[in-house]
N, C-alpha and C positions, 0 to 999 in steps of 0.2 A: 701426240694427242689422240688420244680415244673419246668418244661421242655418249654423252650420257644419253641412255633410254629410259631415263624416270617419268618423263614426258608420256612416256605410254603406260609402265609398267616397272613395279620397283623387283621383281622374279619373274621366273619361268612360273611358279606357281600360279604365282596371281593372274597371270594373264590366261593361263587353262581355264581357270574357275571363269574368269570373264567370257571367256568362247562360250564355255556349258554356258552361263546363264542369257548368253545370244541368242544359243539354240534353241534353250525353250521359250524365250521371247518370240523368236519364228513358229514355234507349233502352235503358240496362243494368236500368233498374228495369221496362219494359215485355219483355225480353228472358226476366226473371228474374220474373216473376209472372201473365204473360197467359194467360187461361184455365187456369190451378191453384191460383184463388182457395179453388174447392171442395174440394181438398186439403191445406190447410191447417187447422191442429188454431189453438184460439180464439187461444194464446200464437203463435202464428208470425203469425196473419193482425192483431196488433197490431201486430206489430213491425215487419209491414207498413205497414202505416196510419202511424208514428213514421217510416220511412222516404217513404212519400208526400209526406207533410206538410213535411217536412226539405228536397224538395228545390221542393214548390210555395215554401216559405219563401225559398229562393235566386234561387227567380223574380220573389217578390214583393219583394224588397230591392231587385234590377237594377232594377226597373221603377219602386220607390219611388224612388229615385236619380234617374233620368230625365225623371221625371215634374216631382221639385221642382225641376229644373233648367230646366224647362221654362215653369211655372205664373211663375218670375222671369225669365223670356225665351224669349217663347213664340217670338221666332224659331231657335228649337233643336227644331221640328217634322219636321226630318228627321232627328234623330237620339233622337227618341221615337219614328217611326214605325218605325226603324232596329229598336231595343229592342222592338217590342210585334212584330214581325217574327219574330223569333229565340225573345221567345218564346212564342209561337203556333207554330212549330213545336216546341220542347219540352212543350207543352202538350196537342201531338194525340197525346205517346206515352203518356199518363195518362191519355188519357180512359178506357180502358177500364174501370181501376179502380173508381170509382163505377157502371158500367153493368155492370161485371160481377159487383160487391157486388148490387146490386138484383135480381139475373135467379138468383140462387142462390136454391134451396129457400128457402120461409120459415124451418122447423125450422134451419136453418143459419146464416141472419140471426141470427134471433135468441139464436142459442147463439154468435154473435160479438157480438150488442150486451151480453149477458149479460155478458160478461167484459172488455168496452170501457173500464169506469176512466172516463175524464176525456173520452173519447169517446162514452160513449154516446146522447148526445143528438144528435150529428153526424148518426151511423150512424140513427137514428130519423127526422131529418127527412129525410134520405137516403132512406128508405122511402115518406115522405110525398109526394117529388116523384120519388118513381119513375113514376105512373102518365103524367109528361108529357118524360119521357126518350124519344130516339130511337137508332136503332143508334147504334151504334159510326161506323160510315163516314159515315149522316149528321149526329152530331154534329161530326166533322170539320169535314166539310163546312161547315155554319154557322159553324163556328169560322175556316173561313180565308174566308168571305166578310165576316166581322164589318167585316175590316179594311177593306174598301169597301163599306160601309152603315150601320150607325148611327153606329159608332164614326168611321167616315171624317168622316162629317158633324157629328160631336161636336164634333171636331178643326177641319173649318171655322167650327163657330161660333165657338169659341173665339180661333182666329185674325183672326176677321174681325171681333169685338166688339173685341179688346183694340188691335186696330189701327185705330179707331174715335176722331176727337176731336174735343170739340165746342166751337165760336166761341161765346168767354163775357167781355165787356167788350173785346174788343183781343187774345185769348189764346185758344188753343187746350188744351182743359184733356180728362184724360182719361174716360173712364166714370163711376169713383171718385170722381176729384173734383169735378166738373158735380152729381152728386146730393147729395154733400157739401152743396153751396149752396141745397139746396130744405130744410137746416135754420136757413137763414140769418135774424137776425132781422128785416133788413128786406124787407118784402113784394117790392119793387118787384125784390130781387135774388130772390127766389123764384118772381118770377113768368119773368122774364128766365134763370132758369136750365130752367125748364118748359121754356120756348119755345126755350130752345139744343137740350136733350135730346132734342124730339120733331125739330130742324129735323135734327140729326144722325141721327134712328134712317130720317128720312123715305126718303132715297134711296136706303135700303139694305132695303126693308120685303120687296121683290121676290123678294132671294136668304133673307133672314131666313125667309117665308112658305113659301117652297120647300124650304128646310131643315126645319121642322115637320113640314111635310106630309110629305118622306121618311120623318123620323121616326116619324111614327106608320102611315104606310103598313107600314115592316119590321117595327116594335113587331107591329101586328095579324097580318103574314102569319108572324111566324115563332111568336107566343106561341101566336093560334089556328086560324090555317089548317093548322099543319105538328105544333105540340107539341097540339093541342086543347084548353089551357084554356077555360073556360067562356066568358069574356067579356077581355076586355082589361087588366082590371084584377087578376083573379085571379093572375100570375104576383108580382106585387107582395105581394099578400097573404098567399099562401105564404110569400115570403121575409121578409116582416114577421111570420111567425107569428104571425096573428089572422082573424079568418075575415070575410068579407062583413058578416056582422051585425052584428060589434062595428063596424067601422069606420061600416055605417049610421046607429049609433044613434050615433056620437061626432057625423057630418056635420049629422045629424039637431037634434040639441039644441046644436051649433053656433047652425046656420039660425036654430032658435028662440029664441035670443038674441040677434040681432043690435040687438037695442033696447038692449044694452047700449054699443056702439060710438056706435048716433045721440045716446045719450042725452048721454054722452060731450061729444061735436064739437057739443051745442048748445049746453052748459056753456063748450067752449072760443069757442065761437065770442063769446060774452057778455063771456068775460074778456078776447078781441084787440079786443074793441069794434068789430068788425067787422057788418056785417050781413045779407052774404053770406060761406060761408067756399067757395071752390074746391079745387082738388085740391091745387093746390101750397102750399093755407096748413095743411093736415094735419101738418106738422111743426113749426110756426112754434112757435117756444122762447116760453113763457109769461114767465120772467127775462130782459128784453131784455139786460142787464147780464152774460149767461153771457161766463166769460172761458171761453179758450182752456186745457186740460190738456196738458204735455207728457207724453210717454211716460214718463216718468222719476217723475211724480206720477202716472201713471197705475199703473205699476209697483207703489207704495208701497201706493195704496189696498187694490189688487186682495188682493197679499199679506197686507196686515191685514186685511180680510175673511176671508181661508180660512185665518188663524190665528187666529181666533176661534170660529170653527166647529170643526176639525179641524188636526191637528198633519201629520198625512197628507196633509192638500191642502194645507199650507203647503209642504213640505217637496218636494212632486212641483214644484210651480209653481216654489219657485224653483231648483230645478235647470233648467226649462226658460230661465230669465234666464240662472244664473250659466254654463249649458254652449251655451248660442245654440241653441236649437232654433226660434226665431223670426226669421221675417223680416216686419219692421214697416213701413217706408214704402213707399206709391206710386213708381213709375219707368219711366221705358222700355219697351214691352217687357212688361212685368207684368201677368199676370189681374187683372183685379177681383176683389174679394169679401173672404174672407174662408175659411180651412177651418183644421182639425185633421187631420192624417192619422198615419193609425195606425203606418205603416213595418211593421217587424217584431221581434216580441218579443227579437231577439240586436239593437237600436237602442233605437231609443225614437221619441215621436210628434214632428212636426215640424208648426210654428204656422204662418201662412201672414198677415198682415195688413194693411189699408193703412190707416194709422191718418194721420188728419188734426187731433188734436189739439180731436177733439170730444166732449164729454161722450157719446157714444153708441159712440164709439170705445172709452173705458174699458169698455163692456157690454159690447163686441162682444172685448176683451180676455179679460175675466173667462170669456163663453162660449166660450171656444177652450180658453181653458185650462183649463174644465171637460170639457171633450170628451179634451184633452190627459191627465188626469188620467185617465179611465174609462178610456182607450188602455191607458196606462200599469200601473195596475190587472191591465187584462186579460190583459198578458204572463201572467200565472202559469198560466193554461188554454192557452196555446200557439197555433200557427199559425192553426191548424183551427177553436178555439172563440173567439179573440180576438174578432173581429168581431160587434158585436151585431146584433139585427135593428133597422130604424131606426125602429121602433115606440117602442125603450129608449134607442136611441142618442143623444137630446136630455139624457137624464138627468141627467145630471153639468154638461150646459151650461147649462142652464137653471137648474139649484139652485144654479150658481154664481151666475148674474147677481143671483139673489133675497139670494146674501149679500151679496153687493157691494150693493143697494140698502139691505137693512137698517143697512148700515155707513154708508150716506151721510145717511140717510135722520135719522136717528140725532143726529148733527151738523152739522144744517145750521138758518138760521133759518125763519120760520112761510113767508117769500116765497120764498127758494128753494124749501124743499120743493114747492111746490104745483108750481113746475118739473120737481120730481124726479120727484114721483109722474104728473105729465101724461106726461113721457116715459116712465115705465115701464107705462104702462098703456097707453101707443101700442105701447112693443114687445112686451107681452102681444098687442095687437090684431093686430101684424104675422105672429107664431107663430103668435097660436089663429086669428083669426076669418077675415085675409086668405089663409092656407093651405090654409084651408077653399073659400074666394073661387076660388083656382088650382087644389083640387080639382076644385070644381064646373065651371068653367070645361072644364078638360080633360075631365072625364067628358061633356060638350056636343060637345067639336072631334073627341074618338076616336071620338063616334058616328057621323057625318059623315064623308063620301067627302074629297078635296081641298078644300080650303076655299079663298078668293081671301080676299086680302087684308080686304076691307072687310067678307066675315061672320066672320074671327078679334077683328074691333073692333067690331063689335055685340055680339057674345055677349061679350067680354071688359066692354062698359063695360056690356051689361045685368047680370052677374054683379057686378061693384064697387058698381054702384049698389043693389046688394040688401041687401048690407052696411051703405053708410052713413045707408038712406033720403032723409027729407029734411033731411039736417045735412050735407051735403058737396053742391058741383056741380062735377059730373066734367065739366071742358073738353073740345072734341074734341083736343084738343092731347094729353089722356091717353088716347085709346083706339089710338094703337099700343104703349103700354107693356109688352103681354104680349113684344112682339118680344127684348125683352133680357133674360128671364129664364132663364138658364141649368137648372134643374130639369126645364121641360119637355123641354128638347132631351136633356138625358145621363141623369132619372132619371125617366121616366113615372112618374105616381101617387106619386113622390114626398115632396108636398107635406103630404098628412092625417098623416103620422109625426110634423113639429113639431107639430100641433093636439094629436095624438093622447099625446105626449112632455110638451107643457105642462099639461094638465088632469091626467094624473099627478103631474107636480113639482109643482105647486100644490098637491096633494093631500098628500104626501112634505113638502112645507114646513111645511103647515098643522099633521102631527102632528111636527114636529120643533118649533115654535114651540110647540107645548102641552106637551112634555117627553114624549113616548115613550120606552118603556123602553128605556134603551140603542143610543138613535138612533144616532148617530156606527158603534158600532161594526157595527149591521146594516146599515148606510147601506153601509160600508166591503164590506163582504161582498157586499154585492146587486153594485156596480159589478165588484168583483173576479171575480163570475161568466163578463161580456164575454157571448159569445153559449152558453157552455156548458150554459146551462137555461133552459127557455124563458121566457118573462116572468110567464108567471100564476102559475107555479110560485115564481119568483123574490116576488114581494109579496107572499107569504103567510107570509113574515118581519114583515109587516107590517099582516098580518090584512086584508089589503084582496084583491076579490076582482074582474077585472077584468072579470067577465062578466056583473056584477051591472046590472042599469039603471040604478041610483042612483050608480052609481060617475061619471058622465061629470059630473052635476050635481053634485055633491061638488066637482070641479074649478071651477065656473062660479060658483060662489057664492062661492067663495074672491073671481076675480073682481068679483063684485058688491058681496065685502067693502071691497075694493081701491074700485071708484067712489065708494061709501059716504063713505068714508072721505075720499077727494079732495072730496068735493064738501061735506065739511062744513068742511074745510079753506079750501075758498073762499067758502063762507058768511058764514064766520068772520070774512076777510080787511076 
């Protein structure tokens, strides 16, 4: 199944002409508001802001167009870079607006956030990251060197992983599918597909390592040399709306349970009969007998799942089946991975996946189209406020996946299960505790000048081996693996928003399974927010209080219910 984009655009052409005529809608819109911001009474400088947002939204549909046409062949890099062109210059005639919103009288701010409606949390954090705004000319300025510095180099990795394949039996097989085979049930293909992965990622570690390193060189000089945030990490945290602290104490009581992982991989390692387990048998399917799901059962589960929960996720989800908002196989040409992307509230969100007909594929269905959902949802708050912060942004994905597990979970017999529950407590592991892993990680390489090859794979396999203790031996064949993770390169710091996303759902699940008053419908509410209010504000529909200490263990013991649980299951067995 391929994903219709008529919802945005029936060509490449038409969606050009639509960008030009964005643009000049910003030079009449910078023509007709620059500097007499201060002159306008609270109802006009709305209807400003309704008009801002109206024409960022025409930018961001072009671009949404471009982009998905891209992410399914990525040799269409010249006419993304074409689009992100065009509009970056419609985007230098709008900078003013938010710099010249922040540099008015406070008494004036705040007598437009006063009368803001559905904007006023925008216009609030807009205040918050005033203090690391630069003029006008020099925000330009960053803004057209974007396109040869991070973003240029984004763009190469992109290019230069998805054009990437690696010798597996006879066959030349992509990203996607080589990893696919390290869930395979027999060893000997797991260990053979290790050894394709690492012999592929080998002779390309050179430009990979140099790509990083760019990266986090521009990261530093433009967040702290030029904008002054605190430290490196700070620009993230702002936009995640949560402060140093909380994210400390989430990292923090991570770390301090990683005895829940070893404890884990010592249990599995008993049940592969194994005696050593390596890196590559971390996946190895406990039900050697796992058949193959095609899409089409995968389709079925997913939907009965989130019609048992809610009528509203049945409903969103399969609109995204019956109108094609997904693109499901591996091809040519095609990123890896896996996204939701949000589009724009006059569309809808588009699925992105490479599903190989593996039970962990059906997860990774179910999490998309919970992300696909919250998108969805968040049309109702508009351009501006749609976008949460990626602190909440797991939300919906993540509570998906836990229905879909209840629903399998459910009906299946005593030996599968212990299958189910193994692999849903790896992908727990991979969310909470390995994100954690790539936080830590990164927070090590940002602090460090240029790093060469061989210190990104010290500190990468001393970081993993932290996690598993001694229930995992990390091959050197695993310590260039940080090389192919897309996150470090396009979203520094990143990573802690799934740890930080999962020990909330966990928490969200746990009072939904004990019947919370009227879950469904404030559940409905919270996602329907999108980024319009901030999050702690948002959970207090839910009496939960995110700044509490208790709050992160709340999460982890959910967790420890979950091994509990597995491990009397195979007690049992």
């Amino acid at each position: 199944m391929n994903w219709d984009l008529s919802a945005l655009f029936s060509s490449i052409n038409e969606a050009e002409e639509f960008l030009k005529n964005a643009k000049f809608k910003a030079v009449e819109f910078e023509k007709k508001y620059k500097n007499r911001l201060y002159t306008l009474s609270a109802g006009e400088f709305i209807e400003a802001v309704k008009e801002y947002e109206d024409i960022l939204e025409n930018i961001g549909r072009s671009l949404t167009y471009i982009y998905l046409i891209f992410a399914t062949d990525t040799s269409k890099g010249s006419f993304l870079a074409k689009f992100q062109q065009i509009a970056t210059e419609a985007e230098e005639h709008l900078v003013f607006f938010e710099l010249e919103f922040i540099h008015l009288p406070i008494d004036k701010q705040q007598k437009f956030i006063d009368n803001a409606g559905v904007y006023k949390y925008y216009l609030i954090h807009l205040q918050e990251e005033s203090y690391y705004k630069l003029s006008e000319k020099e925000e330009k300025i960053l803004m057209k060197k974007d396109l040869t510095s991070s973003s240029a180099f984004s763009r190469l990795f992109d290019e230069h992983l998805s054009q990437l394949k690696f010798f597996f039996d006879g066959v030349y097989l992509s990203e996607e599918e080589i990893l696919s085979k390290l869930y395979s049930s027999d060893r000997n293909e797991r260990k053979k597909a290790q050894i394709s992965l690492t012999l592929g990622l080998k002779p390309h570690q050179h430009i990979l390592t140099y790509i990083y390193n760019q990266i986090k060189k521009d990261w530093k000089i433009e967040y702290v040399d030029i904008r002054g945030y605190e430290n490196v990490e700070a620009p993230r945290h702002l936009s995640n709306h949560v402060s140093k602290k909380s994210v400390d104490a989430l990292i923090n009581t991570v770390n301090e349970n990683t005895w829940i992982v070893e404890k884990y991989y010592n249990i599995k390692k008993e049940l592969l009969g194994l005696e050593k387990l390596y890196d590559y048998d971390r996946y190895a399917p406990l039900n050697i007998e796992e058949k193959e799901i095609t899409f089409e059962e995968a389709k079925e589960l997913v939907l009965s799942s989130f019609k048992d929960f809610s009528p509203t996720f049945y409903e969103i989800a399969k609109k995204a089946f019956d109108e094609k908002w997904i693109d499901v196989y591996p091809k040519e040409g095609k990123r890896g991975g896996a996204f939701s992307h949000s589009a724009t509230p006059k569309a809808h969100p588009y699925v992105l996946l490479n599903f190989t007909n593996q039970r962990r594929d059906v997860f990774t269905l179910a999490h998309e189209l919970g992300h696909a959902i919250h998108q969805y949802l968040a049309r109702e708050v508009g351009y501006l406020n749609q976008d949460t912060p990626l602190t909440t942004a797991e939300t919906a994905s993540i509570f998906a996946e836990m229905l879909l597990f209840e629903k399998i979970k459910n009906s299946l017999p005593k030996d599968e299960l212990i299958g189910v529950y193994a692999s849903k407590l790896e992908d727990i592991f991979a969310t909470l505790f390995r994100q954690v892993v790539f936080t830590n990680f990164e927070r090590k390489v940002h602090s460090e000048e240029e790093l060469t090859p061989e210190k990104y794979n010290q500190i990468w396999m001393e970081e993993n081996q932290k996690m598993f203790g001694s229930s995992v031996i990390l091959t050197k064949n695993y310590e260039i693996w940080w090389s192919y993770i897309p996150h470090f390169i396009h979203s520094p710091f990143y990573c802690y928003a799934y740890s930080y996303a999962q020990l909330l759902v966990l928490t969200l699940f746990k009072l939904y399974k004990e019947g919370f008053e009227n879950f469904e419908e404030k559940y409905i509410k919270f996602l329907s927010q999108g980024g319009s209010t901030p999050p702690k504000k948002q959970l207090e529909i839910f009496n939960l209080n995110i700044e509490d200490e208790n709050f992160w263990q709340m999460g982890m013991d959910f967790v420890k219910e979950m091994l509990n649980d597995f491990q009397r299951l195979t007690d049992d067995n």
